[in-house]
C-alpha positions as CSV (number, residue, x, y, z in Angstrom):
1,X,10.6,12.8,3.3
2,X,9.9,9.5,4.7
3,X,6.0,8.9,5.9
4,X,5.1,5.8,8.0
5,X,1.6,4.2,7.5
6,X,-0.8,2.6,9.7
7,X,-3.8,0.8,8.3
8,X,-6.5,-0.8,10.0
9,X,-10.1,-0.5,8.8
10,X,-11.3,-3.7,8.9
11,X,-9.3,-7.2,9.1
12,X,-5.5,-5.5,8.0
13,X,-3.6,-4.5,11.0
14,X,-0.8,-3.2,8.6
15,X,2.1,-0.1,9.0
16,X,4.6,0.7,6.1
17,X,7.2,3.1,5.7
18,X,8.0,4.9,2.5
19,X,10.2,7.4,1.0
20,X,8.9,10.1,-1.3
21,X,11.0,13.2,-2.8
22,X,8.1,15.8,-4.5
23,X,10.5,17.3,-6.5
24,X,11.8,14.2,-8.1
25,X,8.9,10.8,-7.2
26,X,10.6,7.3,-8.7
27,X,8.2,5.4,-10.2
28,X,6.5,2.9,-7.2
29,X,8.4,-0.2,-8.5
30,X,11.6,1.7,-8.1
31,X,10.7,2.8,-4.6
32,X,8.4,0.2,-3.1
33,X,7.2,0.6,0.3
34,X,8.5,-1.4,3.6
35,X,5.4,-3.0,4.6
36,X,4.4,-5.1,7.5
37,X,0.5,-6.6,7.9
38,X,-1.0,-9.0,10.5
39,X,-4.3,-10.0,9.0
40,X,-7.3,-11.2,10.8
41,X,-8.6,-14.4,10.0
42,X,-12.1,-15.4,11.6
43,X,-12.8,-18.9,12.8
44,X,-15.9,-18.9,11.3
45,X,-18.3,-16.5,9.0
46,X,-17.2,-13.0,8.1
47,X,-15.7,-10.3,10.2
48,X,-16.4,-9.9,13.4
49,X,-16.1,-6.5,14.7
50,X,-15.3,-7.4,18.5
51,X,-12.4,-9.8,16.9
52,X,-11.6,-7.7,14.5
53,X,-10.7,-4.8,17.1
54,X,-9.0,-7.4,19.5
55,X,-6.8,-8.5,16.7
56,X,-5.9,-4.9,15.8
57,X,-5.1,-3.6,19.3
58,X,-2.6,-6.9,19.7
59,X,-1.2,-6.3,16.2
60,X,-0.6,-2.6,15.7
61,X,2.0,-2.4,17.9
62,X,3.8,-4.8,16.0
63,X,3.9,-4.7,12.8
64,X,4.9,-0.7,13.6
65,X,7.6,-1.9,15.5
66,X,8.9,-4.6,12.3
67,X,8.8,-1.9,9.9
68,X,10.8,0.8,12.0
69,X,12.9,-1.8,12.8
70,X,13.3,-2.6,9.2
71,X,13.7,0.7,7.9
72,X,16.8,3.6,8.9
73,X,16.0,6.8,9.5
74,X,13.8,9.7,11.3
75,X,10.3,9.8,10.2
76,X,8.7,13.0,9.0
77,X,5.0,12.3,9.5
78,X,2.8,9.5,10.9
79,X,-0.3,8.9,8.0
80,X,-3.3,6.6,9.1
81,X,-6.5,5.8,8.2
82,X,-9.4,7.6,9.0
83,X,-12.4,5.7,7.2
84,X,-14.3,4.1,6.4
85,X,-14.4,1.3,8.2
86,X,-15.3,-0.4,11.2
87,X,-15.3,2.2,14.1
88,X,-13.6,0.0,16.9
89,X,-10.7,-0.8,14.4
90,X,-10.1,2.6,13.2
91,X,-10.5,4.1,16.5
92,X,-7.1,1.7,18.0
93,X,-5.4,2.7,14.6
94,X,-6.4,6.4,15.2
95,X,-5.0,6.3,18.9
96,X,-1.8,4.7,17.5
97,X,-1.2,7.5,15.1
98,X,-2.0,10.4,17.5
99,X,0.1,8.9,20.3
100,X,3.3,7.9,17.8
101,X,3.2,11.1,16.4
102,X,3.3,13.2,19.7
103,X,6.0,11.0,20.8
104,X,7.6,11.6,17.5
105,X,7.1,14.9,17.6
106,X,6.0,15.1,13.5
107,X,3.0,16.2,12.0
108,X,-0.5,13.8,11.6
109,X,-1.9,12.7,8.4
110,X,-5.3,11.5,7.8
111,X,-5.8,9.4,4.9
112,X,-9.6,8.1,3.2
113,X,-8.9,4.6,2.7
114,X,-10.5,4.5,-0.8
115,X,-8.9,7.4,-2.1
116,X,-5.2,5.7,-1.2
117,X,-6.8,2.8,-2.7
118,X,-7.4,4.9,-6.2
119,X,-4.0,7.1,-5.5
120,X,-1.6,4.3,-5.3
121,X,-2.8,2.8,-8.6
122,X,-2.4,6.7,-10.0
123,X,1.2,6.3,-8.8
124,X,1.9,3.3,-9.8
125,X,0.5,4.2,-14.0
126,X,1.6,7.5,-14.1
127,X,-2.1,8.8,-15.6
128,X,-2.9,12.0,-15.9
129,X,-7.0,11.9,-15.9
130,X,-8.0,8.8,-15.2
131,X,-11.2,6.5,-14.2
132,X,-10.8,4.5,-11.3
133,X,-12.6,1.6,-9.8
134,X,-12.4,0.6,-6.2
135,X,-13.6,-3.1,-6.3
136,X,-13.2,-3.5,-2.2
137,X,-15.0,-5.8,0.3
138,X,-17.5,-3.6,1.8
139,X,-17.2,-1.2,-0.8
140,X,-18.0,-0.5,-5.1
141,X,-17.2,2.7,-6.6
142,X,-16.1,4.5,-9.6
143,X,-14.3,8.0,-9.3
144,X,-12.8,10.6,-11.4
145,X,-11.0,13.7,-10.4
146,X,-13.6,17.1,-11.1
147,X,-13.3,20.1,-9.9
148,X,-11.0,19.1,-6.6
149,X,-12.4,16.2,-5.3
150,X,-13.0,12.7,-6.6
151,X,-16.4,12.9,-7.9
152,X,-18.4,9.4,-7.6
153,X,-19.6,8.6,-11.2
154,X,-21.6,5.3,-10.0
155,X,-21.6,3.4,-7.1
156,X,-23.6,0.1,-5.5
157,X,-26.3,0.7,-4.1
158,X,-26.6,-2.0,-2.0
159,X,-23.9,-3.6,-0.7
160,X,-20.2,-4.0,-1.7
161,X,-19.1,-6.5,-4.3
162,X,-16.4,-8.8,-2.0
163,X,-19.1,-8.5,0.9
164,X,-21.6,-9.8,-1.7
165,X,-19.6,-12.5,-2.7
166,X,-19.1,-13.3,0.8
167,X,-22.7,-13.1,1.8
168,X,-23.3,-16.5,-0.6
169,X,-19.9,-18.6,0.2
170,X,-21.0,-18.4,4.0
171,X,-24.6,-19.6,2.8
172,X,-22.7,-22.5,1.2
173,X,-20.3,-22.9,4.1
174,X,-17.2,-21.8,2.9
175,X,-14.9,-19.3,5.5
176,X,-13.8,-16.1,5.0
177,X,-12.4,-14.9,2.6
178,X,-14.9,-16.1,0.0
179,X,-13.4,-14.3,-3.4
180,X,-10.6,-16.8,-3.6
181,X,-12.5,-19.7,-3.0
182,X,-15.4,-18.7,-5.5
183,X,-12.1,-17.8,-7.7
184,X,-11.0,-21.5,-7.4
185,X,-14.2,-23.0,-8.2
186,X,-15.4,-21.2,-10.7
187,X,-12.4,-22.7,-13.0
188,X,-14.5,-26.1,-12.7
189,X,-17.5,-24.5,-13.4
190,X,-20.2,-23.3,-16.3
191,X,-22.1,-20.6,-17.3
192,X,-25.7,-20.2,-16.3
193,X,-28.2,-17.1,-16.2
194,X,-28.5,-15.2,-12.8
195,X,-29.7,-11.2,-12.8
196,X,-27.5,-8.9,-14.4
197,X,-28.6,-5.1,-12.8
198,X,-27.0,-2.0,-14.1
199,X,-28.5,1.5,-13.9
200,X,-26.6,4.1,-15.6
201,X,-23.3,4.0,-14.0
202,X,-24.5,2.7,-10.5
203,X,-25.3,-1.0,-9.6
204,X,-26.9,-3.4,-7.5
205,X,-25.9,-6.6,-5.9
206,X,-28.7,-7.7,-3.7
207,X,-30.9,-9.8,-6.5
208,X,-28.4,-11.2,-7.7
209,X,-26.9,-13.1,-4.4
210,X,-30.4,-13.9,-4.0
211,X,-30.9,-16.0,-7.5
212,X,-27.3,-17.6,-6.3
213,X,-28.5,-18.9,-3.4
214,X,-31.6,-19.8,-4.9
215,X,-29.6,-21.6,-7.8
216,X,-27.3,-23.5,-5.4
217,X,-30.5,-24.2,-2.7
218,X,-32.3,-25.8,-6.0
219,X,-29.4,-28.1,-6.5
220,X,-27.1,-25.9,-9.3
221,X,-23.5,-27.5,-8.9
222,X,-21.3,-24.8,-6.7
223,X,-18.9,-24.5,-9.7
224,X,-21.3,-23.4,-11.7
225,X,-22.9,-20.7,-9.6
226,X,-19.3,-19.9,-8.8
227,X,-18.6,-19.3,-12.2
228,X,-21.7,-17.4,-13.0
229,X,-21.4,-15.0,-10.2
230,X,-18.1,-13.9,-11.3
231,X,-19.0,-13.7,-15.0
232,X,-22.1,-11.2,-14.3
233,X,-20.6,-9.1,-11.8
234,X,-17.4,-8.6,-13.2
235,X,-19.2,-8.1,-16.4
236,X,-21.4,-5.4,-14.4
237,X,-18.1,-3.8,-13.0
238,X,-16.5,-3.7,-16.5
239,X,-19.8,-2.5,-18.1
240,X,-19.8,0.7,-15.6
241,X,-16.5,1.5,-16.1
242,X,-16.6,1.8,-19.9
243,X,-19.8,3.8,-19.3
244,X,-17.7,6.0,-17.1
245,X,-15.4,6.4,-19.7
246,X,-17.4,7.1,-22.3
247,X,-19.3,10.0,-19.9
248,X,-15.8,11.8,-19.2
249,X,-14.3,11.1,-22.4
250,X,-11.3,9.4,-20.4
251,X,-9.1,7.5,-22.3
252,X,-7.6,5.5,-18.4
253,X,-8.5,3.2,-16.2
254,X,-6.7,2.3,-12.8
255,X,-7.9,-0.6,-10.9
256,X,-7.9,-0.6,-6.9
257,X,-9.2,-2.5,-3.9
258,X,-9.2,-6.2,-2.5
259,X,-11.6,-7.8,-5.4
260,X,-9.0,-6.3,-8.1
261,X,-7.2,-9.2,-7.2
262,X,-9.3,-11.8,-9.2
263,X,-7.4,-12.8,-12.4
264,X,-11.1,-12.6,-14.0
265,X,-11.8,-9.3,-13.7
266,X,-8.4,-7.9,-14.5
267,X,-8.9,-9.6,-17.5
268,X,-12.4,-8.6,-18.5
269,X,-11.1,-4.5,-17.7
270,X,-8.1,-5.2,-19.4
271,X,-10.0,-6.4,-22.6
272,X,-12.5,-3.7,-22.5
273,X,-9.8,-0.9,-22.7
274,X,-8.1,-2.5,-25.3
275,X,-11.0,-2.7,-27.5
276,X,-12.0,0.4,-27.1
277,X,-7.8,1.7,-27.1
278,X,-7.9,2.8,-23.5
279,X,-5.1,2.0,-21.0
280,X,-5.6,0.5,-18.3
281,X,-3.5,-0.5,-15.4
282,X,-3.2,-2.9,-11.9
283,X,-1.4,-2.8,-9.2
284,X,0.7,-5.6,-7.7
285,X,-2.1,-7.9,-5.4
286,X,-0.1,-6.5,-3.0
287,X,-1.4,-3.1,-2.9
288,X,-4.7,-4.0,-3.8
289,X,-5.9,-5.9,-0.9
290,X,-5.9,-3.4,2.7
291,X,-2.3,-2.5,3.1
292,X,0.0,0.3,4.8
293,X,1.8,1.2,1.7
294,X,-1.2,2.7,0.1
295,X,-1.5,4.9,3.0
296,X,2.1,5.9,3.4
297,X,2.2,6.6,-0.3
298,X,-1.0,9.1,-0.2
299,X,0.2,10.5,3.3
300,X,3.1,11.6,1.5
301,X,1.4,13.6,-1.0
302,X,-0.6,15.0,1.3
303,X,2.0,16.2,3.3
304,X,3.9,17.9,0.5
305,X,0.4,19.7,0.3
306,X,0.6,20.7,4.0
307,X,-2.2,18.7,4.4
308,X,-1.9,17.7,7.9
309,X,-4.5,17.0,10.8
310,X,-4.4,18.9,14.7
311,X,-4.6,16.1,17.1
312,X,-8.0,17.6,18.1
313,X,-9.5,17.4,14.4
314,X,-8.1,13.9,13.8
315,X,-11.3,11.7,15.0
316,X,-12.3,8.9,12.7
317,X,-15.0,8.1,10.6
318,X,-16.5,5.1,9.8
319,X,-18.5,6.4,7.0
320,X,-15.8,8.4,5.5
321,X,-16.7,9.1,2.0
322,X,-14.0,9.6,-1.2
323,X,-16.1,12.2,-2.0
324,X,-15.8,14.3,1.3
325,X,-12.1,14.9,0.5
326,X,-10.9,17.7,-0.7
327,X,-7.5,16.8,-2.8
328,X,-5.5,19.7,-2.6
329,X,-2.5,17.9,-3.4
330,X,-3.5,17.7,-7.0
331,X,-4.9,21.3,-7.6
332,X,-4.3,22.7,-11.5
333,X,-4.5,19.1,-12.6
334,X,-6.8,17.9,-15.4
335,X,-10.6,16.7,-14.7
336,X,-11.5,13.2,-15.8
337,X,-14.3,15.0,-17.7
338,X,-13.8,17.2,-21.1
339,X,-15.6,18.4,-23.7
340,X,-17.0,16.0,-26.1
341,X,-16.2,16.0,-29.7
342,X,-19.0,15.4,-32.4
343,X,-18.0,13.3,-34.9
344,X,-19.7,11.0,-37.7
345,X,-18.8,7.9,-36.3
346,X,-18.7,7.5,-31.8
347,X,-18.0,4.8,-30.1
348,X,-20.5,4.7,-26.6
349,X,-20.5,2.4,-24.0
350,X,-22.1,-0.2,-25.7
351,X,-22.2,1.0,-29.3
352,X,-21.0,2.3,-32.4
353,X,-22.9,5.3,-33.7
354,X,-22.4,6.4,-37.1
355,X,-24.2,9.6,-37.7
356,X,-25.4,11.0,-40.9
357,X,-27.4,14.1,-42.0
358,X,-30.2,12.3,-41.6
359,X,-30.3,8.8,-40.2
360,X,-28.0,7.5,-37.4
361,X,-27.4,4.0,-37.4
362,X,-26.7,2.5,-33.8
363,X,-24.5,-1.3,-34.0
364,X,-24.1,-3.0,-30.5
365,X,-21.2,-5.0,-30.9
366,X,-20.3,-8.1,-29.1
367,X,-18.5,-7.5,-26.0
368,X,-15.3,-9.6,-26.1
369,X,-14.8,-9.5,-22.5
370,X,-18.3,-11.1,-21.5
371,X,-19.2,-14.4,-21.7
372,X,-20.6,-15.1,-25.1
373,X,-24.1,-16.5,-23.4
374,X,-24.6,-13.1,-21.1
375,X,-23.4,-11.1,-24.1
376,X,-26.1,-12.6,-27.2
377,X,-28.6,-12.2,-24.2
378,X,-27.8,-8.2,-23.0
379,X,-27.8,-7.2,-26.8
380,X,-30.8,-8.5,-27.7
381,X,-32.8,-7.5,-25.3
382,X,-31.7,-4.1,-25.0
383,X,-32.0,-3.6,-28.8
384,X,-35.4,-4.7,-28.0
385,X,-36.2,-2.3,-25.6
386,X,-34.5,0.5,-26.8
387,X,-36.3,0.6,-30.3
388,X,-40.1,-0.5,-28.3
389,X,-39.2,2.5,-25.8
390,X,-37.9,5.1,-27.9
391,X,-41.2,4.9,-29.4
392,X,-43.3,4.8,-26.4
393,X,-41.7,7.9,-25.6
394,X,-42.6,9.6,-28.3
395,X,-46.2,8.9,-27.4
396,X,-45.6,9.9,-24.1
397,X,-45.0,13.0,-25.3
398,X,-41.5,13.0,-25.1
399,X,-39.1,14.1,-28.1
400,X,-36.9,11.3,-29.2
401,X,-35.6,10.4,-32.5
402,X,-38.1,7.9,-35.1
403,X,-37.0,4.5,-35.2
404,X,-36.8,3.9,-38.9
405,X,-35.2,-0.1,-38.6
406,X,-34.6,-3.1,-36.2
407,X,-32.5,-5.6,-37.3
408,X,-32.5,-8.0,-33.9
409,X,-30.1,-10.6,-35.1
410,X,-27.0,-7.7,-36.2
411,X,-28.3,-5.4,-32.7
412,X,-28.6,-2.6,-35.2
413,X,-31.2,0.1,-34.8
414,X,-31.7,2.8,-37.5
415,X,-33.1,6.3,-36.3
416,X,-34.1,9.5,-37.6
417,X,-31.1,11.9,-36.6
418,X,-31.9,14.4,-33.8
419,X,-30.3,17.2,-32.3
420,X,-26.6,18.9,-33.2
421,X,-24.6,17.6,-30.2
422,X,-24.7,16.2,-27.0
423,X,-26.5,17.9,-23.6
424,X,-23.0,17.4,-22.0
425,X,-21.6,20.3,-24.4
426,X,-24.1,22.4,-24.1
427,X,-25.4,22.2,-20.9
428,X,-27.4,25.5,-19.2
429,X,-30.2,25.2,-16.2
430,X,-32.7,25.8,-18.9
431,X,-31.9,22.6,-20.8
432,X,-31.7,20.9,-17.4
433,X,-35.1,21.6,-16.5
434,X,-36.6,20.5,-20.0
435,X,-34.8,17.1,-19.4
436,X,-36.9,17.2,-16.0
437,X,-39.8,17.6,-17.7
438,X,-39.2,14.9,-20.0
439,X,-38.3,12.5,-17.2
440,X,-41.6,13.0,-15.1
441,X,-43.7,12.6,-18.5
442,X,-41.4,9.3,-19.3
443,X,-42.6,8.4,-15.5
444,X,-46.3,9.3,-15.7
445,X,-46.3,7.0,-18.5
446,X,-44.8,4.2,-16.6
447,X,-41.7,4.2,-18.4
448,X,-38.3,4.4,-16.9
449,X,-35.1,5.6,-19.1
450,X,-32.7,3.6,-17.5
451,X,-29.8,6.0,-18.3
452,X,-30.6,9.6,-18.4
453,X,-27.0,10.8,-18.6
454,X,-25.9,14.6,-20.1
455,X,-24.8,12.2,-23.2
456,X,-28.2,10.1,-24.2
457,X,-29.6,14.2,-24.3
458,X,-29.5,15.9,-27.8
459,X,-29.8,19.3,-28.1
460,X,-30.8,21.0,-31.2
461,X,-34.0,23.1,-32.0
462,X,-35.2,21.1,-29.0
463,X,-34.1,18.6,-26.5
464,X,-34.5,14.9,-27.1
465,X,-34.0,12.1,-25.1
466,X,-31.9,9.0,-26.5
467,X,-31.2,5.8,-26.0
468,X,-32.8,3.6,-23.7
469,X,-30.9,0.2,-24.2
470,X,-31.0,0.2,-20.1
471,X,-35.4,1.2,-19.7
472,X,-37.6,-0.9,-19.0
473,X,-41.8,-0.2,-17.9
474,X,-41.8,0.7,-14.4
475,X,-44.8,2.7,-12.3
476,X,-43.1,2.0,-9.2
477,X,-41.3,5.8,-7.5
478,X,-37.8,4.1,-6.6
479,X,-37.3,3.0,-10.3
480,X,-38.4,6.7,-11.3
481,X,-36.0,8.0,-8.9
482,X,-33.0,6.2,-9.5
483,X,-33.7,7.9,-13.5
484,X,-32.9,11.1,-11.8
485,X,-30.3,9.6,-9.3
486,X,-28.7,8.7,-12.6
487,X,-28.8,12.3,-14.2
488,X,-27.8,13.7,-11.2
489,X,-24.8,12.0,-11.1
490,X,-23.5,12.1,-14.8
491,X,-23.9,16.1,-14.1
492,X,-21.8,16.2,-10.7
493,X,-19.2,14.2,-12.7
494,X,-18.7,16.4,-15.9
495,X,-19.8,20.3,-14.3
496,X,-18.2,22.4,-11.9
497,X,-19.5,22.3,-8.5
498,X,-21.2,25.9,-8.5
499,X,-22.9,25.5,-12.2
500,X,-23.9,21.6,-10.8
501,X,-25.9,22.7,-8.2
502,X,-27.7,25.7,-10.4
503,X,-28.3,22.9,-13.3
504,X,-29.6,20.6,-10.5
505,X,-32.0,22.6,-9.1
506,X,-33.4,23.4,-12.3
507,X,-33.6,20.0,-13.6
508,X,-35.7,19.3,-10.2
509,X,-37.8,22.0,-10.9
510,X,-38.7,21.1,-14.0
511,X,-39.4,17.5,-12.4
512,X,-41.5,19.0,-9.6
513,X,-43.8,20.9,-12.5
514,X,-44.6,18.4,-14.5
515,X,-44.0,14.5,-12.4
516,X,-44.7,13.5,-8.4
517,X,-43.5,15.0,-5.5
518,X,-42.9,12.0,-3.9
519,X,-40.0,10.7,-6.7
520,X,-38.2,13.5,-5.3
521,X,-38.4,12.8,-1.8
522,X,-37.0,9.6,-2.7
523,X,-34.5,10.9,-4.7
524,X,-33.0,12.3,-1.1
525,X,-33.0,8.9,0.4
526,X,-31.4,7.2,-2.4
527,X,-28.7,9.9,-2.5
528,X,-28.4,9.1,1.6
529,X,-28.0,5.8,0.7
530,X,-24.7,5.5,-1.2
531,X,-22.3,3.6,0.6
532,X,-20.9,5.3,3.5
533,X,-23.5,8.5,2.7
């Protein structure tokens, strides 16, 4: 079959054409797409949705037109973007479709941008189950297939990492795009401190642009700052993926979206896996940044999987979430998530565990693929933390394991062992609403966990809450909710859809019995405010 593209959320007024046989798919290198993409430069600042849309109604038309013309052949379906993105754009790209497929006379595909994002990089490395993060412009996720759909395992919560990056190279006066310019200068450039926010598997943005600004305002050299903002949030993005990896159990990681270009970070993700003897894999810059061929390519599939679109159902949607989707076209596949294993020695996130009969001994190693500075800092203080609030907790109320050692300079921690296995293997609504309980005790105290997932639960004659490298003292409600954002999200990743909801709704009522009402209600807001929620 033979699928033509058509892109256009933002700045990319793109079309490709490509040629896919189900029964027999060549590898992606072997069978490239055609691909033809007018991008949108503004004259000054960032994107400019009026432009933008201008640009996108001149340019559709013709880079359709190239690639037909470059391309032999009838065309079995028309595939084009449907969101997110910026409304005016998609909605000329969206006309486009409709109108070339009626002429056509062939079906209509309708594509999420991130997944084709995520699913081109699946083609491309030939995984069977794995992570993916989508480091875009105006967006930040990381996704793993559960249960039909590509669950969200963490997300920003603010704003999107090449938007934030943008955000401080127009404060400084550089033009869009900023990520190759921070890129260049942050080669000249050395390493000083700027926030470094990670909660569980999500992230934020917003504090950290802010001390950049601040840093550069007060006189910082630009290189610098350059070189610091892409040493923390690549180190974020890097840090949430192996935390993804070590929730599922996942053993690959595919890279997608605009950001994936910078050398920096494919290096720091490539590191990580090897370390930890993961694979991991890139696509060509080509197919990361907003392009046709990612379309074409999941269009394709789709089709196969009859999954095509009425003209009357096909209306856009700028806030079109990878989540929403239901991918039939890989039903029977593996999840992302399975079953954990216990074993005497685990390697976490962050750590090696070596479990006895009756200590555990937890080693935070150095993290090759962050800068040494950022990397001395994060392990000591969240060996710090982690042996002051495991004990805290414990006069909180809550049952956590006895810190027996500390040994600061070697990030070791010694404990009491607690538990038989992991909440993540033996997960029932009951167990979910103890961990509720726990978490509003944890809150009335004014302590915040900082990464309540279904694996830092032990389960044994009772349930016990482990390690807080990531708390911190907090009384304030959105730090308490973002705890059981946090939960909620390691659950939806790792349960089936049915059982999640049951566990959830326990785990809340549990919450409700013992913590405030009003962390709750600002649990629902925070859950609304997910990019593109």
């Amino acid at each position: 079959m033979r699928v033509l593209g058509i892109e256009g959320t933002a700045w990319a007024a793109s079309a490709a054409v490509f040629e896919y046989d189900p029964d027999d798919p060549a590898p992606l290198d072997a069978n490239p797409p055609v691909i033809e993409t007018d991008a949108y430069q503004p004259e000054s600042g960032g994107i400019h949705p009026r432009e933008a849309a201008e640009h996108m109604g001149e340019a559709i038309p013709a880079v359709i037109e190239s690639v037909l013309d470059a391309t032999d052949g009838p065309v079995d379906a028309v595939a084009f973007s449907r969101g997110p993105g910026l409304g005016p754009c998609l909605r000329i790209v969206g006309t486009a479709a409709r109108a070339l497929a009626g002429t056509l006379d062939v079906p209509l595909v309708g594509v999420n941008h991130m997944v084709a994002h995520l699913e081109i990089g699946r083609y491309g490395a030939g995984f069977d189950s794995p992570v993916c993060l989508n480091a875009s412009g105006a967006n930040a996720h990381l996704l793993g297939y559960h249960d039909g759909r590509y669950r969200v395992l963490g997300e920003t919560m603010d704003t999107g990492v090449g938007n934030a990056i943008d955000k401080f190279t127009r404060h400084v006066g550089w033009s869009h795009p900023g990520g190759p310019k921070v890129e260049d200068a942050a080669k000249e450039g050395e390493y000083v401190d700027l926030p470094y926010v990670v909660k569980g598997m999500d992230f934020s943005f917003s504090g950290l642009m802010s001390a950049a600004k601040d840093a550069y305002d007060a006189g910082t050299p630009v290189e610098d700052v350059c070189f610091a903002l892409q040493e923390t949030i690549f180190a974020m993005l890097t840090e949430v993926s192996e935390r993804a990896l070590s929730l599922t159990g996942a053993d690959e990681l595919v890279l997608g979206g605009g950001v994936g270009q910078n050398a920096r970070l494919r290096e720091m993700l490539a590191t990580m896996c090897a370390d930890r003897g993961a694979q991991f894999y890139a696509p060509d810059p080509r197919y990361l940044r907003d392009n046709a061929g990612m379309i074409a390519v999941l269009g394709a599939k789709m089709l196969a999987a009859g999954e095509t679109l009425a003209i009357d159902e096909s209306a856009v949607d700028p806030n079109f979430r990878p989540d929403e989707v239901a991918v039939t076209w890989r039903a029977g596949e593996a999840s992302v998530s399975f079953a954990p294993e216990e074993t005497a020695e685990r390697q976490g996130a962050e750590a090696v565990v070596t479990v006895g009969s009756d200590r555990v001994i937890k080693r935070r190693l150095p993290k090759a693929y962050r800068h040494p500075a950022l990397d001395a800092r994060l392990r000591r203080e969240r060996t710090v933390a982690e042996a002051r609030l495991t004990s805290d907790a414990r006069r909180a109320g809550v049952p956590t394991p006895v810190v027996r050692d500390v040994d600061v300079a070697e990030a070791t921690l010694t404990f009491d062992t607690v538990g038989k296995r992991d909440l993540a293997a033996a997960l029932t609504p009951e167990r979910a609403r103890t961990v509720g309980e726990h978490l509003a005790r944890l809150h009335r105290a004014g302590i915040v966990h900082g990464d309540p997932t279904v694996r830092n639960v032990r389960v044994g004659d009772r349930v016990s809450l482990v390690d807080f490298g990531l708390g911190y003292h907090s009384g304030h409600v959105e730090d308490h909710a973002m705890d059981c954002h946090v939960f909620g999200g390691s659950v939806r990743g790792t349960v089936a859809e049915a059982d999640a909801d049951a566990t959830l709704s326990a785990f809340e009522a549990g919450y409700a019995a013992v913590g405030d009402d009003d962390v709750l209600g600002r649990l629902r807001e925070i859950e609304g405010r997910g990019r593109y929620a």
